[in-house]
C-alpha positions in Angstrom: -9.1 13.0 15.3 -10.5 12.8 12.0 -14.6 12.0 11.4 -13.3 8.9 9.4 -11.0 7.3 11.2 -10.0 3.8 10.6 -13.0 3.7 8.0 -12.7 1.6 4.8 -14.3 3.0 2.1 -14.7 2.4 -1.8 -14.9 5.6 -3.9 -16.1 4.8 -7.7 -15.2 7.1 -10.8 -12.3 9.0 -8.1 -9.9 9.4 -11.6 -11.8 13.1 -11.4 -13.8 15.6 -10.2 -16.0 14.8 -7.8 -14.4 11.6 -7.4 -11.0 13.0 -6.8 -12.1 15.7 -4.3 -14.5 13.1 -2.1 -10.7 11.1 -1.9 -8.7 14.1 -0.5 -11.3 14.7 1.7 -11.8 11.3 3.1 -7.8 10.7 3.4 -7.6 14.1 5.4 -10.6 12.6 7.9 -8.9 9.4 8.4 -10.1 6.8 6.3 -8.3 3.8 4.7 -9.6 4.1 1.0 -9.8 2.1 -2.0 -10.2 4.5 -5.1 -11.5 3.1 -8.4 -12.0 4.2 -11.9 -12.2 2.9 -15.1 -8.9 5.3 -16.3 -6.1 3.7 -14.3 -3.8 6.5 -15.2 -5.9 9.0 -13.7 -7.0 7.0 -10.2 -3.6 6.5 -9.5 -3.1 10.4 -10.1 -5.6 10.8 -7.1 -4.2 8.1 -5.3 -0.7 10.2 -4.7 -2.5 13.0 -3.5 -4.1 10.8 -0.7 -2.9 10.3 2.7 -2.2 7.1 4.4 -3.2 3.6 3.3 -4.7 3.9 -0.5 -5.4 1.3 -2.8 -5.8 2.1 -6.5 -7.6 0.0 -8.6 -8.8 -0.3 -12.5 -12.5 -0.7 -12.4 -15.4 -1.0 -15.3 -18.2 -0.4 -13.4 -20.4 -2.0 -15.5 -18.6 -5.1 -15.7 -19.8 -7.8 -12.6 -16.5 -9.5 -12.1 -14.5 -6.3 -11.8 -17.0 -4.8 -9.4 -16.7 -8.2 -7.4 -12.5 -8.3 -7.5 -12.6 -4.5 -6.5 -14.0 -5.2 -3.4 -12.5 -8.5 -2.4 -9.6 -6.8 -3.4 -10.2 -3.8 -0.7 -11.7 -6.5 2.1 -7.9 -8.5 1.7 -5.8 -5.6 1.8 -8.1 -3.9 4.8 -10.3 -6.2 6.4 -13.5 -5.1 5.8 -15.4 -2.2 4.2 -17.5 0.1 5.5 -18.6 3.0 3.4 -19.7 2.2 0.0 -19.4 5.8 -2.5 -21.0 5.1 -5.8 -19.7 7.8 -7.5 -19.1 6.6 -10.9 -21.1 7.7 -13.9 -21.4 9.1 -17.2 -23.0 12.6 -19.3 -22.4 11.7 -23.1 -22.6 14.2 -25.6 -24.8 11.5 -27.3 -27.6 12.3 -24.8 -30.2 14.1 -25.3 -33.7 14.4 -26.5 -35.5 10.9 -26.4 -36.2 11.9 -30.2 -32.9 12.0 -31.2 -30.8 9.7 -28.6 -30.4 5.9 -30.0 -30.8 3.0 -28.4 -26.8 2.9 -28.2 -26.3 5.7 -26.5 -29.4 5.1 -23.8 -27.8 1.4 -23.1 -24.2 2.9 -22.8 -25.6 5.2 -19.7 -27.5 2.6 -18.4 -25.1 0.8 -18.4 -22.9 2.6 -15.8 -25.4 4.8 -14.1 -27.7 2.1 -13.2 -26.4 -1.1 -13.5 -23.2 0.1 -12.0 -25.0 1.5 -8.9 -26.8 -2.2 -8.9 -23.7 -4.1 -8.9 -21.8 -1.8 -6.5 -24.3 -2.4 -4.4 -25.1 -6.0 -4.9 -21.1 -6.9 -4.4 -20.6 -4.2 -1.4 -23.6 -4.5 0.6 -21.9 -7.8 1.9 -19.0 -6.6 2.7 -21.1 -4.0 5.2 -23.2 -6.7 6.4 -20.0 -8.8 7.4 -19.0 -6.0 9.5 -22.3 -5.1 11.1 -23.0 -2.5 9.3 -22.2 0.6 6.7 -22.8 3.6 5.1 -23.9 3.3 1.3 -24.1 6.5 -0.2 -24.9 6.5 -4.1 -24.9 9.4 -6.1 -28.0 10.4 -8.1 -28.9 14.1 -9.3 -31.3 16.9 -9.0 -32.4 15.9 -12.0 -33.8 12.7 -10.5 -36.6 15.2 -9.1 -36.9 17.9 -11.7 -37.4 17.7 -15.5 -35.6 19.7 -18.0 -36.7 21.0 -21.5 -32.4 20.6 -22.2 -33.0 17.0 -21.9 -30.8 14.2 -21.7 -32.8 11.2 -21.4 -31.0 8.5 -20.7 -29.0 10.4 -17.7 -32.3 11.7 -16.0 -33.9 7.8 -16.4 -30.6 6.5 -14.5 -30.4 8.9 -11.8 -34.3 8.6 -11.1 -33.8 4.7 -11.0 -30.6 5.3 -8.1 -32.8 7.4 -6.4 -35.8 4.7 -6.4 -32.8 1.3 -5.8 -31.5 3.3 -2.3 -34.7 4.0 -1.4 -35.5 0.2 -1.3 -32.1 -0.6 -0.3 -32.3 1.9 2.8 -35.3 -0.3 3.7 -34.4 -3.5 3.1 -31.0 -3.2 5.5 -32.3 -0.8 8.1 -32.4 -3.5 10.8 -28.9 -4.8 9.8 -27.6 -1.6 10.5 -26.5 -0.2 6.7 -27.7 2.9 6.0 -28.5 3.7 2.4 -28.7 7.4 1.0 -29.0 9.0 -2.6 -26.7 12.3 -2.9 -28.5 14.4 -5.4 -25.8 17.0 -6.4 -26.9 20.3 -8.4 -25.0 21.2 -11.6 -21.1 21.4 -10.5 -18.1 22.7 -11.6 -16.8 19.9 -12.8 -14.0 19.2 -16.2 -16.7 17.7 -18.2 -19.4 20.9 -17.4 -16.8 23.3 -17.9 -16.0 22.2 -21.4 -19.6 22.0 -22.3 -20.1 25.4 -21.4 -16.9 27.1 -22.0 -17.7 25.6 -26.0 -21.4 27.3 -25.6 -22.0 30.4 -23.4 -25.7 30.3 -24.4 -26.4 26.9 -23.2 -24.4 28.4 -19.6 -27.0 31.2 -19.7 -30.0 28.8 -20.6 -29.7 27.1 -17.5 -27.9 29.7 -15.4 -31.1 31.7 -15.2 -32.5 29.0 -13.4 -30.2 28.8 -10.7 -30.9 30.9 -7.4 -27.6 31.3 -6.7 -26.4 32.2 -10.3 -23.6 29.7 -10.1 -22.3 26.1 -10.5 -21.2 24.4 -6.7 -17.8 23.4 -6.3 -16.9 20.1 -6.0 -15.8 20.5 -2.3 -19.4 21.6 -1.8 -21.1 18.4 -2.6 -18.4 16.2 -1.2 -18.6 17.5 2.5 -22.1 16.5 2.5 -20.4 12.8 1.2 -18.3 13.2 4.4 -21.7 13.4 6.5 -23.1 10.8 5.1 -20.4 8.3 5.2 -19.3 9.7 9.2 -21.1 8.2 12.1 -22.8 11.9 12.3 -25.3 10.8 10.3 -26.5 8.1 12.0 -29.9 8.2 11.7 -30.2 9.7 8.0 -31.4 6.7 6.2 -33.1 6.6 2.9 -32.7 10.0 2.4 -33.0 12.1 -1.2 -29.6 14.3 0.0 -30.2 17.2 -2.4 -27.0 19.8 -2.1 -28.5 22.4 -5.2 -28.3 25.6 -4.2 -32.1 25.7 -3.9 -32.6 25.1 -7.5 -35.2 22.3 -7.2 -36.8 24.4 -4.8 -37.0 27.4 -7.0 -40.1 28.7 -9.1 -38.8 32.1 -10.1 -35.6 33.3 -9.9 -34.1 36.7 -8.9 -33.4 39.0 -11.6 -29.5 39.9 -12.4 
């Protein structure tokens, strides 16, 4: 028996990392999943590694209406939805120092990190409150906690404003039995971070230094504490900052290599 059986849930940005791995794990545990990405291509790659009932779908986040038809789209081929996972979002190289990042490039994270979070929400929390209740679990960051001198502005300012939306969110729906948590992941060994630092060792060692365990998490790391959160194990963890880090917000100074 799987911790997930017979649970619908709606995975955001699963064309990759995270995304992808948070799928396989959810299929293997039983649940009847809807994945979702704005790369069709790609979600549909993820799809065909699933098991059972899977429903792949083209969704722009940041666009209202899609968010809307995804999950109308899940609710008529399933019958409900239970388990909101906003995973989508985005780390451009455009990013970085509020000096030097334009107003552009801070809209075009905004855009998806926090609007999409708001309208994933706003369309999915229905869906929940139809069936008497969910799990809504949305991911935010370590850096929603922490501040860097390697900044990236716009990406820090979103994730802090997911953490601040399920905190009000977890209150708001307490009594109607949805659960609302912020997954703050560490840095992770994910496509996009791999590149960055396999193109710049000395930005790796910058920020390695700074880890307590000296390494990035796997992806599987950070999704099996998706699996609690979206499981009926975690029943009572509501409004939660879910920080899976490897003790790096926790850490002052950092053992010596």
């Amino acid at each position: 028996m799987g911790r997930l059986d017979s649970k619908i849930c709606v995975i955001t940005g699963a064309g990759g990392g995270m995304g992808r791995e948070a799928a396989q794990l959810f299929s293997r545990e039983g649940a009847l999943l809807c994945l979702a990405d704005v790369d069709e291509a790609l979600v549909r790659e993820t799809a065909e590694l699933c098991r059972g009932d899977t429903l792949a779908l083209r969704c722009d986040v940041a666009v209202e209406g899609d968010v809307a038809a995804m999950y109308r789209s899940t609710a008529e081929r399933f019958g409900g939805i239970d388990v909101l996972y906003n995973n989508a979002g985005i780390s451009p190289a455009d990013d970085a120092s509020v000096l030097e990042t334009t107003v552009e490039a801070w809209q075009r994270v905004q855009d998806v990190n926090t609007k999409g979070v708001f309208l994933c929400c706003k369309h999915g929390i229905p869906h929940l409150l139809e069936r008497g209740g969910g799990s809504v679990i949305n991911v935010a960051s370590f850096v929603a906690i922490v501040g860097a001198a390697t900044s990236q502005i716009s990406y820090t300012a979103s994730k802090g404003a997911v953490l601040s939306m399920s905190r009000e969110l977890a209150v708001q729906f307490a009594r109607d039995g949805v659960r609302v948590n912020a997954l703050c992941p560490g840095p992770v060994e994910t496509p996009l971070l791999l590149r960055i630092f396999g193109d710049d060792p000395a930005a790796l060692e910058r920020r390695r230094r700074h880890w307590p365990t000296g390494r990035l998490a796997k992806p599987g790391e950070i999704v099996q504490a998706a699996l609690f959160l979206a499981s009926d194990e975690s029943s009572y963890v509501n409004g939660a900052t879910f920080v899976v880090d490897g003790g790096l917000t926790a850490a002052y100074v950092t053992p010596e290599d």
